[in-house]
C-alpha positions, 0 to 999 in steps of 0.5 A: 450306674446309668441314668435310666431316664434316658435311653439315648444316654444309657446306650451312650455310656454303655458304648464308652464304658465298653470302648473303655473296657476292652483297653484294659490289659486285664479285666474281673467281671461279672456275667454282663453283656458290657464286658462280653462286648468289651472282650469281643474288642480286645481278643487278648482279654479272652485269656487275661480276664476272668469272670467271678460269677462263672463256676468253671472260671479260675480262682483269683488268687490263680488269676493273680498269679497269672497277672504277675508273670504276664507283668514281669515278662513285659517288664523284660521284653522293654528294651525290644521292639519286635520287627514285625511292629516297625512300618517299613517304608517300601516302593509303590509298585503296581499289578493289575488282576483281570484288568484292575489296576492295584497300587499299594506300597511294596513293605513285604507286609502280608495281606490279611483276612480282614478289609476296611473297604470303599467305593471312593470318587474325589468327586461326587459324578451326580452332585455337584459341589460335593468334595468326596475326596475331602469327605474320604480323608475326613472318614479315614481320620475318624476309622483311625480314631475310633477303631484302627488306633484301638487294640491293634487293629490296623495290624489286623486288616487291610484297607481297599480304596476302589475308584474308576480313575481317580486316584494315583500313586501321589494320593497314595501317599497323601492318604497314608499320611492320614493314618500315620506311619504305621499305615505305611502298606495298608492300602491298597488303591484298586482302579476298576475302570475297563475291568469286568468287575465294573460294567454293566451287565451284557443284558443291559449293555444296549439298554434304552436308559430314559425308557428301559430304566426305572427313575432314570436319571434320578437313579444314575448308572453310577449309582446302579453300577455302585448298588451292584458292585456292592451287592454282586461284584466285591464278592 
C-alpha cells in the first residue's frame, strides 16, 4: 500500500516496488500497471508469471507445475557454467568506418541490437574546470547499478563512447574496470574527428560565426556540432 498524501513518495515506491518485481524468478499477479512494468524489465517473467484476474491465463496448479520443472532443471544444470556467460579477455585492436577510428576489445562477442550511447569529452571544451571525464566514469558506475547489473542486461547491448580524440586504448581499459569483468568487450570506444560524421555541414563551412550564427558564442560550434550529431548524424 502507498501513502497517497504524497505523490513524490507514491511514484518513489511504485518504482522500487517494480525494480523489485522484475528480480523475481516468478511472479502471480493481478491485472496492475506495477507488474506489466515489472515484466517489461525482466522478459523471462513473460513465461514465468501468470495473472489471476486473466481468464485465459493458466490454472495455478498448472503454474505450479511449471514452477517445479523449471526448479528441478536449475537444480541439475548447478555444476555448468555456460560458455557464452564467461568474459573472455581479448587484444584491443582497432578498425576505422569511413574515417572514425573504432577500439574495442577483440572477445569474439557479437554486437548487439541494443546500445547505451555517449558523446563523451575528459574535459568540458566550453566550461572550464569541468572534469567530464570524472563525470563519465561516475555515469558509468551508476548505468551499471541500476540497469546493466540487473536481469542480464549487459549481455544484452553495447556501449558506444564516442570522443573526437580524447580517448585511447589505455582509457579502454580503465572504463572496463569500471563496469567489471563481464564488461570486458562491451565497449567500444568511437573517435570522430576528421570523419564525416563530425563536420560541419558544407553550406556553413565558410560561415561568418560572430555575424551569421544566432547567440555565438553562447551557443559554441561544439555545442551545435553536439545538437546535430545527436539529431542527425548518430543515425
Amino acid at each position: 500500500l502507498h501513502m497517497i498524501d504524497n505523490h513524490h513518495r507514491v511514484n518513489s515506491e511504485a518504482l522500487v516496488d517494480i525494480i523489485a518485481l522484475s528480480r523475481c524468478q516468478f511472479l502471480i499477479h493481478t491485472s496492475s500497471a506495477i507488474a506489466e512494468a515489472a515484466i517489461y524489465l525482466n522478459f523471462d517473467l513473460h513465461e514465468k508469471s501468470i495473472n489471476l484476474e486473466d481468464e485465459d491465463s493458466m490454472a495455478l496448479s498448472d503454474f505450479g507445475d511449471v514452477i517445479k520443472r523449471i526448479v528441478e532443471r536449475t537444480d541439475q544444470d548447478t555444476t555448468t557454467t555456460p560458455t557464452d556467460k564467461l568474459a573472455k579477455v581479448g587484444p584491443i585492436v582497432q578498425r576505422q568506418l569511413e574515417s572514425a577510428r573504432i577500439t574495442y576489445r577483440d572477445t569474439d562477442r557479437p554486437s548487439r541490437h541494443n546500445a547505451l550511447v555517449y558523446l563523451a569529452q575528459k574535459k568540458h571544451s566550453s566550461y572550464a574546470g569541468r572534469d567530464s571525464y570524472s563525470m563519465l566514469l561516475r555515469s558509468l558506475e551508476m548505468a551499471t547499478k541500476n540497469y546493466l547489473s540487473i536481469n542480464e542486461h549487459m549481455e544484452n547491448l553495447d556501449i558506444f563512447i564516442f570522443h573526437t580524440n580524447d580517448f585511447s586504448e589505455e582509457d579502454l581499459g580503465t572504463l572496463e574496470e569500471r563496469l567489471g569483468p563481464s564488461a570486458k568487450g562491451l565497449i567500444r570506444l568511437v573517435n570522430l574527428s576528421g570523419s564525416p560524421f563530425w563536420q560541419l555541414p558544407s553550406h556553413h563551412a565558410k560561415d561568418n560565426k560572430e555575424r551569421i550564427w544566432y547567440a555565438y558564442p553562447l551557443f559554441s560550434e561544439g555545442y551545435r556540432r553536439m545538437m546535430h550529431w545527436f539529431a542527425i548524424d548518430i543515425w
